[in-house]
Structures are given as C-alpha cells and as structure tokens.
C-alpha positions in Angstrom: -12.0 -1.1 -29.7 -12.3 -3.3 -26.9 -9.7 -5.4 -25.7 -9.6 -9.3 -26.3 -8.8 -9.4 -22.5 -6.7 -8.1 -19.5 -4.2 -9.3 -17.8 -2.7 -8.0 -14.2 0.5 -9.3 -13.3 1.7 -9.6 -9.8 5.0 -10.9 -8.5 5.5 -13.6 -5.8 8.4 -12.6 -3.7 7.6 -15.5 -1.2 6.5 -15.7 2.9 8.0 -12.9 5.7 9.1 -10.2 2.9 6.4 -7.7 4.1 4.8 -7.2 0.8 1.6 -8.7 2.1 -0.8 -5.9 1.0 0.5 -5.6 -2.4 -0.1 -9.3 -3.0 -3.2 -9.0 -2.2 -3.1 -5.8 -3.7 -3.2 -7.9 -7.4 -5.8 -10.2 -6.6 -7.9 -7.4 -6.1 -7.1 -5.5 -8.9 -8.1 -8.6 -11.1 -10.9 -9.5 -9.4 -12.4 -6.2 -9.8 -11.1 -5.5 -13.7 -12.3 -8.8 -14.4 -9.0 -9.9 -15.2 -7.1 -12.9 -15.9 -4.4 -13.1 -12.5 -0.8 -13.9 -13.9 2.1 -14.7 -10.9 5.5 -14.4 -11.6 8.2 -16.1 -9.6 10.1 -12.6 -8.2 13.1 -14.9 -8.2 15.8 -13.9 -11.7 14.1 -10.9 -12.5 16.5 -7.9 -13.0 19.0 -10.5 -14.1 21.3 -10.2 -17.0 18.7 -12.5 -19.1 16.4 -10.3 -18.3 17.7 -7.7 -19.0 18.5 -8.8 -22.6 15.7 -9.6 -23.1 14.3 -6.4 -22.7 16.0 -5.5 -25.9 14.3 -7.5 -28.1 10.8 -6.3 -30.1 7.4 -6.5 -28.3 5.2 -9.0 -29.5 2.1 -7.0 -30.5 -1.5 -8.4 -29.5 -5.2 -7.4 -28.5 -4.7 -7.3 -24.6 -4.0 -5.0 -22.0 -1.4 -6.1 -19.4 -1.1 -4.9 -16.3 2.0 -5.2 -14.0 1.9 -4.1 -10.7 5.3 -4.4 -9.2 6.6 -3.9 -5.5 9.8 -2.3 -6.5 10.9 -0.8 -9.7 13.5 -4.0 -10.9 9.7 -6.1 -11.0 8.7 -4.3 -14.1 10.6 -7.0 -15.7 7.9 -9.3 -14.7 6.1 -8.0 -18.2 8.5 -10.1 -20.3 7.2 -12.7 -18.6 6.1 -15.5 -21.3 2.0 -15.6 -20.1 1.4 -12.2 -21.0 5.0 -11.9 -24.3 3.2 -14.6 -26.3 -0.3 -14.0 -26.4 1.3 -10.2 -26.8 -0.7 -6.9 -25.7 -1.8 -3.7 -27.4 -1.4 -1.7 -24.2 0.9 -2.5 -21.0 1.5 -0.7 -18.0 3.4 -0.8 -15.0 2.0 0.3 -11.4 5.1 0.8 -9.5 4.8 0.8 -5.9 8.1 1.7 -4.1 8.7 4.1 -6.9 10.6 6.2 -5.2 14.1 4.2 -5.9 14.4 6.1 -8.9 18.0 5.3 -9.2 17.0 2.1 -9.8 14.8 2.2 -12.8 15.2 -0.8 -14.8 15.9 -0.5 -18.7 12.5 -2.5 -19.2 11.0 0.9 -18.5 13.0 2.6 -20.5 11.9 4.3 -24.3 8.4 3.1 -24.7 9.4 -0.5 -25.9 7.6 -2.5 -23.4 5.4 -0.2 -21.1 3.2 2.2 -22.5 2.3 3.9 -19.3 3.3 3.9 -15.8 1.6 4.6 -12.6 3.7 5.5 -9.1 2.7 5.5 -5.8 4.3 9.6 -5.2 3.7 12.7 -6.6 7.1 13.8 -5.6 8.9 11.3 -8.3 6.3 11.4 -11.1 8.3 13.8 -13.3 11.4 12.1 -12.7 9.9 8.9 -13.8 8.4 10.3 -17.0 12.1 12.1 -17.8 14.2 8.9 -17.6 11.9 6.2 -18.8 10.0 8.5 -21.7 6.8 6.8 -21.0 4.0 8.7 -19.7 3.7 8.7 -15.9 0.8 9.4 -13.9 0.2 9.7 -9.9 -1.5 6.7 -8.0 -0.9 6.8 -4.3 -1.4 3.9 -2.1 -4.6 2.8 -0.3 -6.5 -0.2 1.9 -9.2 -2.7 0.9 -11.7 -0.5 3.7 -14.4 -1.7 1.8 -13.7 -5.6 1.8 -11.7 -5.9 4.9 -12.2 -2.8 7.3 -14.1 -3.8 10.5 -15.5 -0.4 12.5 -17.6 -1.5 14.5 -15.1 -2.8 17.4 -16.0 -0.1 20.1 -14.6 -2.9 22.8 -11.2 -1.9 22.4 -9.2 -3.8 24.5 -5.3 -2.3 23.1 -4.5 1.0 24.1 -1.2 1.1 22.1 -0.7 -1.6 19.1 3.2 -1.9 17.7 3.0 -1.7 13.8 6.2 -2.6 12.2 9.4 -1.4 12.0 10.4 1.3 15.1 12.9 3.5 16.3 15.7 2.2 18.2 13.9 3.7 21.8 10.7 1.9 20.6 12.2 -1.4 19.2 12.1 -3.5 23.1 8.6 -4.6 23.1 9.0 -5.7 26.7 10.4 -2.5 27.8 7.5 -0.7 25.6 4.7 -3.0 27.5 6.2 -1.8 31.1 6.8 2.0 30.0 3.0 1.8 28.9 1.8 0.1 32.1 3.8 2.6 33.9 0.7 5.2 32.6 -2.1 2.6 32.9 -2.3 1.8 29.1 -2.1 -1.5 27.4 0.4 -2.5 24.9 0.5 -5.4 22.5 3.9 -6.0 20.1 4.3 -7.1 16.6 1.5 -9.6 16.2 2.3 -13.0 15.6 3.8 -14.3 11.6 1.8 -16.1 9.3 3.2 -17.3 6.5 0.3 -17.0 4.5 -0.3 -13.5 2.8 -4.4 -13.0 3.1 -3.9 -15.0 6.5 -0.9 -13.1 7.9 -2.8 -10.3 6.7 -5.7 -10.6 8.6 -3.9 -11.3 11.8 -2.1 -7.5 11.4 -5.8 -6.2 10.7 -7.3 -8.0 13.8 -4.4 -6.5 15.8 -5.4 -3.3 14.3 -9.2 -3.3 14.2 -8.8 -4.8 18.6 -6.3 -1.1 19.8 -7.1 2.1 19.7 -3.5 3.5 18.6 -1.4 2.1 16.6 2.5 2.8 16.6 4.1 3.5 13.3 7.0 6.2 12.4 7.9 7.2 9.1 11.3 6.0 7.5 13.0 9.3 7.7 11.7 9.3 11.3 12.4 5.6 11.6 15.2 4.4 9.5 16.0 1.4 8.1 18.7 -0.5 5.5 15.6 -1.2 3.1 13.9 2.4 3.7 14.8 5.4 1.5 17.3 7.6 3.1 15.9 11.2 2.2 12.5 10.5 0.7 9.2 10.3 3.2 6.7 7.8 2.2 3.3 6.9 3.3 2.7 3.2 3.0 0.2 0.3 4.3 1.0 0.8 7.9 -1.4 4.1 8.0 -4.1 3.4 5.5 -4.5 -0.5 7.0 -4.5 1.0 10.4 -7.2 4.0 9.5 -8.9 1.1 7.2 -9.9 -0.4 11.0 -11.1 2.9 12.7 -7.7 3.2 14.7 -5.6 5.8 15.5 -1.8 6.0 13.8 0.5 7.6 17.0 4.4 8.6 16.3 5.5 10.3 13.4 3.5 10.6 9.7 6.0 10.9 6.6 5.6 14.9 5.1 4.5 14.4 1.5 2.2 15.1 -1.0 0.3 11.6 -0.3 -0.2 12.3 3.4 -1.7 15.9 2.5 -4.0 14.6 -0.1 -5.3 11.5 1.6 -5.0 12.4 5.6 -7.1 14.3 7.9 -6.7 15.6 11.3 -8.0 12.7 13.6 -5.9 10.2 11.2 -3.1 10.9 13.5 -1.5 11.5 16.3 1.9 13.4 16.1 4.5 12.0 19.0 7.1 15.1 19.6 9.7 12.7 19.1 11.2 9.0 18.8 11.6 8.9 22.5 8.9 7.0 24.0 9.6 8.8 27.5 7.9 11.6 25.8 5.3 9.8 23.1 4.3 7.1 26.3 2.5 10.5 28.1 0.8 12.0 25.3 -0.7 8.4 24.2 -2.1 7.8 27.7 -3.8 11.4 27.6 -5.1 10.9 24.2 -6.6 7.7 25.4 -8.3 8.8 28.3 -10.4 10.6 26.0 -10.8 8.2 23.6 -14.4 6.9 22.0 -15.8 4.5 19.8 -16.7 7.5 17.9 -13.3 8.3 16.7 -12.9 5.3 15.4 -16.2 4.8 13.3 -14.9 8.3 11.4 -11.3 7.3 11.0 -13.0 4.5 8.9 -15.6 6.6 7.3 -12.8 8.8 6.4 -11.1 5.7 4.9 -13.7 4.4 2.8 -14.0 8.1 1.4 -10.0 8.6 1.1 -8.4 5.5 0.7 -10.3 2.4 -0.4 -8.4 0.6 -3.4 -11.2 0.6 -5.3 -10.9 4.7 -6.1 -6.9 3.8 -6.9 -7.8 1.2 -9.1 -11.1 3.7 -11.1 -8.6 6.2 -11.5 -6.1 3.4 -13.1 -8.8 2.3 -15.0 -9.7 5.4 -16.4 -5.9 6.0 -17.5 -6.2 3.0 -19.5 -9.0 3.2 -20.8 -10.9 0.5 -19.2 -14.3 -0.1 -17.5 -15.6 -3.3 -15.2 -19.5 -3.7 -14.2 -17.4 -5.4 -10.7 -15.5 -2.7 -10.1 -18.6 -0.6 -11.0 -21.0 -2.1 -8.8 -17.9 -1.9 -6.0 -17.5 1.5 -6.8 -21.6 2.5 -6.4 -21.6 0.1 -2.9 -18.5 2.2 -1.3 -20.5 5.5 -2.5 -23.5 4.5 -0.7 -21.5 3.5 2.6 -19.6 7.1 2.5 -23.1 8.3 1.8 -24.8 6.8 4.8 -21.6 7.2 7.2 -21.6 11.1 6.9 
C-alpha cells in the first residue's frame, strides 16, 4: 500500500554547532524522497516532558516519518506534534553520532515509536538493535559529490588546508603557516564562519575544492570534550574533503566505515600528531602532486560516497521509491560511468 505521504524530520540546533552537513543532510533527503521537510526546534528535547511523553501510545496513520537526528537524545524530535497528529504507519530514526550508545534515549526503546533505525557505524549496530529492540540497520555517512563537488580546480593555489578540530601541536594556525613556509608549501587556517548552514557550508567546500591537502585527524588521534573517547569515527571532514578532489593528510579513524568507503589515494597517513614530522611528508607529497589526483579522489567520491547511494539504500529499508531520487540516482551512474 502506498503511503499517504512522507515526512523527514530534521532538527535545528542553531548557527556555530558544526552540524552543518547534516542540516543540509535533511533538506536533501526530502527533496530527493519527495518529502514534506518538518524542523524541530533542538531546544527541550530529551527533557523530562519529553520524556513522558514517550510513554504514551502512538497515534497510528498512513505516513512514513523520517527522523534523522545528529545525536541519539534527537530521536525525540518524532513526538514532535507535525508528524504525532497526522500519525504514521511506519517511523524511523537515522541516527548519526550513533556511537553514544550510552545515551540511547527511551524514545527508541521497545518498538513504541520507531519502527526501524539506521546508524552511521557498523561497529554499534548490534548494540543498538539489543537495547532498543527495534531493528537496526548500517548506514554510514557520505557528501552531496553529486550536487556540490567541484573537480575541476586544477589551479590549486593551497598546499595544506586546516579542517577542523586539531591536535594540540597542530592547533596555532600562525605557527602552522610558518612551519609550512619553512618547506615552501602554503597554508590556509580554519576558513572564515558563516552563520548560515548551506552558506557556511559552501565557504568550508571552497576552502576545500581551492588546496590540495587537507588537515584533519581522527578523534582518537585528535581528542576532544565532545568526541568519543575509545570509538574511531569517520565523519564530514573526509568525505566533504574527497567530495572536492582533495587530499585528507594526518590521521584516518580505523573502522569499518573507512575500510568500506576509502581507497588508497583518499589519504595521506601523517606518522604522527607532530607536525615537525607531518610538515615534511606533506611538502614531498606535494611536489608530486597533479590535477589528476584530484579528478579521481572525486570520481572515487561520486562512486563511494554521494548521499544519494545512503539515502537508496534507506529507501529500500523502508520500502520506499522516488522518480527524483531515481533520476539522481541514474545521473550519478552515468558520471561514475564516464569518469572511469
């Protein structure tokens, strides 16, 4: 039976919270489901109302509700009133820092309000399906390559782009920009804020798609009070970067979604946090540099990890078929197609 409608539900957690991509990460997902796009204020959810709430019976309808939620305490964003009174047949819950699993809310919990879940690592999927009861399935994360990758930059004028969060020996851009002239690279730091999400985002991916290299370390490498401290990760910082044709130097996260989706030129392994040994092997990598690796690092993106596979296999799951996200789906074959 097909569904009276769908419904994806993102949550607004404001400017400057880094959650950029999966904002944006919705109004895809709607756009190509041919959904109706629900925000939620991020602000009370997880709160004791809430929480209550999540006791009480489901209201029962003909849609299909999506919720995709930055962190697991956002699932409460499906008892939010646009999608509990016109009620849905079938709800899910796409659940990208999934990995907190000590913080999975009782909203997930025994089938009463999600029917299935999706999670962005293989490494917590079992854990996921053992607490909540609710069928759990394996989504990873990915990059709009398709709508927002630009290749074709071969006038790279960044040797060495800063990406984020670094290690303590990384963190001084100025000392990072002298270290780098040192070897006769260039070096750009964190580029500029903008408070706007599809705005700021495009100023990280023009920083991105304009250097050769970006700098990013994984959060066991590179830790942080809001990283997980014994679970690796692979997150926006490598597949926006790859998504632009460049080159992700320091130190990749070791899990399953870095073996499935990587490949060799993705990277470029740093022996350690220590730029006083990273600063030499980036300056001999980009002496022999070309506008070659970066045209593959972004055909090897639109093959691996264009949203637009994430969001088929989603689909699929559920049940659920789009002649957009068909017609997007046929358009990124034909570009893997003609860049091999």
């Amino acid at each position: 039976m097909k569904p009276a409608r769908v419904r994806v539900v993102t949550v607004d957690l404001g400017a400057a919270t880094g959650w950029d991509t999966v904002t944006l990460l919705g109004v895809l997902t709607a756009r190509l489901l041919g959904a109706e796009h629900v925000l939620v204020p991020g602000a009370g959810l997880g709160s004791w109302r809430s929480q209550a709430a999540s006791l009480l019976p489901r209201r029962r309808g003909a849609d299909v509700t999506l919720v995709i939620a930055p962190q697991p305490v956002h699932l409460y964003a499906v008892l939010d009133r646009a999608h509990v009174w016109p009620g849905s047949e079938l709800t899910a819950g796409w659940v990208i820092d999934a990995f907190w699993t000590d913080r999975i809310p009782a909203v997930a919990r025994g089938g009463r309000h999600l029917d299935h879940l999706f999670v962005t690592d293989e490494e917590v999927v079992a854990e996921w399906q053992r607490v909540t009861g609710v069928p759990t399935t394996w989504v990873p994360f990915g990059a709009d390559v398709l709508g927002r990758g630009r290749p074709g930059l071969a006038d790279r004028g960044v040797d060495l782009q800063r990406i984020g969060r670094q290690p303590e020996g990384w963190e001084d851009d100025a000392a990072n920009e002298r270290r780098c002239a040192a070897y006769g690279l260039t070096y750009a730091g964190r580029p500029a804020f903008v408070p706007d999400p599809d705005a700021n985002q495009r100023s990280v991916e023009s920083a991105m798609a304009a250097a050769k290299y970006t700098l990013s370390f994984s959060n066991l490498a590179s830790p942080a009070d809001y990283t997980h401290p014994t679970r690796a990760y692979l997150t926006g910082r490598w597949t926006d970067a790859l998504a632009q044709g460049a080159v992700v130097a320091g130190i990749p996260p070791h899990c399953a979604a870095t073996d499935r989706l990587l490949w060799p030129e993705a990277t470029l392994i740093l022996p350690s946090v220590d730029p006083d040994e990273g600063v030499p092997v980036i300056a001999a990598a980009a002496a022999a540099w070309t506008p070659d690796l970066a045209r593959h690092n972004h055909a090897q993106a639109l093959a691996r990890l264009d949203w637009r596979w994430r969001i088929a296999e989603l689909a699929g799951s559920l049940g659920l078929s789009s002649p957009v996200l068909d017609a997007e789906l046929e358009e990124l074959s034909e570009r893997v197609r003609r860049a091999d």
